[in-house]
C-alpha positions in Angstrom: 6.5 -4.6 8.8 5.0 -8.1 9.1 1.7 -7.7 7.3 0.4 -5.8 3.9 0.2 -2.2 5.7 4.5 -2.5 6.3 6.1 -4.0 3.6 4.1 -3.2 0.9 4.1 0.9 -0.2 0.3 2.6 -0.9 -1.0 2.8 -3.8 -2.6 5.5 -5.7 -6.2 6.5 -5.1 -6.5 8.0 -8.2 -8.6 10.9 -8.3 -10.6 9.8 -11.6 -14.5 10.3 -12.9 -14.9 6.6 -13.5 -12.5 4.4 -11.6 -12.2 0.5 -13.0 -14.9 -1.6 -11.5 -12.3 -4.2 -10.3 -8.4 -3.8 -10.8 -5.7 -5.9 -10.5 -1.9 -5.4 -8.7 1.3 -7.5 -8.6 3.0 -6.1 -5.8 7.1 -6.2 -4.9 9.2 -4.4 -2.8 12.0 -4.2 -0.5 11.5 -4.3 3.6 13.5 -4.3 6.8 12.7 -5.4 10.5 15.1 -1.4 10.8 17.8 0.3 9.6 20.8 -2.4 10.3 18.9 -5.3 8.9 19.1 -7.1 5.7 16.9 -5.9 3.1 14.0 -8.5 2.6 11.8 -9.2 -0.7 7.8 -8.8 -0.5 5.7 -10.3 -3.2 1.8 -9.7 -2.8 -1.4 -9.6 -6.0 -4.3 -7.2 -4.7 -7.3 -7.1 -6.0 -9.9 -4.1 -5.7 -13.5 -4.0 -6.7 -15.4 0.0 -6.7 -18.2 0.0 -5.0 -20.1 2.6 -6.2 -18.6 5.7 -7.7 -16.7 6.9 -4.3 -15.8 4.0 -2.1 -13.4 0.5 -2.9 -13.0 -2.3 -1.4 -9.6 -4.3 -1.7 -7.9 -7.4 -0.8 -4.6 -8.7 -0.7 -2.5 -12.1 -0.5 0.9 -12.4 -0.7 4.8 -14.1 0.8 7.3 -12.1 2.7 11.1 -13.6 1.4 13.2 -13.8 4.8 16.9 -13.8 2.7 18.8 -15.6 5.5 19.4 -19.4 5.2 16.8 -22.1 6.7 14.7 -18.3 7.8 11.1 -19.8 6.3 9.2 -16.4 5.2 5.7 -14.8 6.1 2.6 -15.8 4.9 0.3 -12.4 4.9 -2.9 -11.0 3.6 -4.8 -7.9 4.4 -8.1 -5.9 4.1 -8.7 -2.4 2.9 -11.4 -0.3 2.6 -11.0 3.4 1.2 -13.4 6.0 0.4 -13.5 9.4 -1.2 -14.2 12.5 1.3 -13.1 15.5 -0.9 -13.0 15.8 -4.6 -12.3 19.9 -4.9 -12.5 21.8 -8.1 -9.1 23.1 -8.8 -7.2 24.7 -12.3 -5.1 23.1 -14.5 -1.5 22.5 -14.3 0.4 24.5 -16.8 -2.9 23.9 -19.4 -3.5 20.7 -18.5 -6.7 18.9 -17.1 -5.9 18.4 -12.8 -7.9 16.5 -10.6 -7.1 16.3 -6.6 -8.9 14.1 -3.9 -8.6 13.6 -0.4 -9.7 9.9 1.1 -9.9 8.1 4.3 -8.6 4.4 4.2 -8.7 1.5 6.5 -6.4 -1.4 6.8 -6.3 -5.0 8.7 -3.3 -7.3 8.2 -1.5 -10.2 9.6 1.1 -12.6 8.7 1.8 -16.0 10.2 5.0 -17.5 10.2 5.7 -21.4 10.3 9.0 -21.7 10.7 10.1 -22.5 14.1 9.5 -20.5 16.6 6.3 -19.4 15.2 5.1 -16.5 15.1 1.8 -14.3 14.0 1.8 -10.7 13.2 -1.5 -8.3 13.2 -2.1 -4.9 12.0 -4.6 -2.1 11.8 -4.4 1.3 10.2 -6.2 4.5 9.6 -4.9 6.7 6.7 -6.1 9.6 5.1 -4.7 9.7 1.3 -3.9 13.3 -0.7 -4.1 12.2 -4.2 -3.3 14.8 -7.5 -3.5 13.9 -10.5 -2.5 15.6 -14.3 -3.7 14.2 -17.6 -0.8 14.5 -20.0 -2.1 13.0 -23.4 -5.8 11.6 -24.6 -5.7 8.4 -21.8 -3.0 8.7 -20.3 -2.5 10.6 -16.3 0.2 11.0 -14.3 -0.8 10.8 -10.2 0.8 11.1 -6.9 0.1 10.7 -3.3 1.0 11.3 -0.4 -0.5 9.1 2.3 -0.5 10.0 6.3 -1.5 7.4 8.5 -1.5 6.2 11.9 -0.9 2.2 12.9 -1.0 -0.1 15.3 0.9 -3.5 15.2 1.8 -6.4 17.4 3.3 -9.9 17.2 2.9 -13.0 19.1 6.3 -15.3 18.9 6.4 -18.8 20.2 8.3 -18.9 23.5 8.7 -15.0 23.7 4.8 -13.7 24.2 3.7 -10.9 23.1 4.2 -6.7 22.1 2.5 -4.0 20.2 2.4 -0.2 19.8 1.0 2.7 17.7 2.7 4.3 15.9 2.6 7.3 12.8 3.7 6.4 9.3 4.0 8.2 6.1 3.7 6.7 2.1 4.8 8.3 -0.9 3.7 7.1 -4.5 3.8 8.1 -8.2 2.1 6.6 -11.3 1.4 6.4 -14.1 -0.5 4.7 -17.2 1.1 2.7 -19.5 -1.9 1.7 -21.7 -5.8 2.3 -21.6 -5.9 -0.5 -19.1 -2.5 -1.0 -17.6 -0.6 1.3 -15.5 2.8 1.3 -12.7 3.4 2.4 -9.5 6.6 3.7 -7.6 6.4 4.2 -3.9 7.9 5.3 -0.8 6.7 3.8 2.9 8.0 4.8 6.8 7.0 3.5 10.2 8.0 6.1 12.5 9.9 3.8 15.1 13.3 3.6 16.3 15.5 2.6 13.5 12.5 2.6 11.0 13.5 1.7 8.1 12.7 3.3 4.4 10.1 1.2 2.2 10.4 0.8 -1.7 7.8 -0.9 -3.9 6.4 -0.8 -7.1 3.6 -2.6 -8.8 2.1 -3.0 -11.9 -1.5 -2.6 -12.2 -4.5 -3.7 -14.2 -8.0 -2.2 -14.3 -11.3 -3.8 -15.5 -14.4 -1.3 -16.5 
């Protein structure tokens, strides 16, 4: 939960001909340490650049609000790199053009925490996102995926050591344009653990051709 790959949901791979050459993203949303804790804030700007018509590259920066008093928060920033594996032909959706894609992403993270005790948080993953997407005027698309992954985590605390583990998560996110150039996202995020709690995010997004 302590880097980019946990408290921030995933966003859309969007199955499109000609993706933005770089895009923007302000990031928010909502995360626990599990179910009986306080819900936390999670503010993060990612920016992605294409590279080539298949394959982005993405980074992301951003502060992780603790909301108890004197708590400090976590600085984090991540790493992703996603490509396109499977861009099947398939009909439209009740008349109107549909696009799907399957993709393979990869993730780093960590977050370092200066309040006393310290602490540092890293974070790998491997996902594998099914994107589908329906155009439903002249520029605009509506998209969805769903995003299976697998993760592994740890975190070193000042005075405690030292844990980690893999473990399975699952994202869920829908968007949509707003404008020729700006667009929103709604998602969903779970780390399969013991009390895991349920992610909510949304961003707004801003592409560049």
């Amino acid at each position: 939960m302590l880097s980019p790959i946990g408290a921030l949901t995933p966003t859309v791979s969007a199955a499109v001909d000609t993706p933005p050459t770089n895009m923007f993203a302000l990031r928010f949303g909502r995360w626990r340490y599990n179910s009986d804790d306080a819900a936390h804030e999670a503010y993060a700007v990612t920016w992605s650049r294409a590279l080539g018509s298949r394959s982005r590259a993405s980074i992301t920066a951003g502060y992780l609000y603790l909301s108890c008093t004197n708590c400090g928060g976590w600085e984090v920033a991540g790493l992703d790199f996603e490509t396109l594996l499977w861009h099947p032909a398939i009909h439209p959706f009740e008349g109107r053009p549909a696009k799907a894609s399957l993709g393979a992403r990869f993730s780093v993270g960590a977050g370092l925490l200066r309040q006393d005790p310290a602490a540092v948080a890293r974070s790998t993953a491997l996902e594998a996102p099914i994107d589908f997407c329906v155009r439903y005027s002249t520029s605009h698309e509506l998209r969805a995926s769903l995003t299976p992954g697998l993760g592994y985590g740890s975190m070193w605390a000042q005075g405690a050591g030292s844990d980690g583990g893999v473990l399975p998560m699952l994202g869920f996110t829908v968007a949509s344009d707003l404008t020729s150039s700006a667009g929103m996202e709604l998602g969903a995020h779970r780390v399969f653990i013991a009390k895991g709690p349920l992610e909510l995010g949304v961003s707004l997004t801003w592409g560049i051709r």
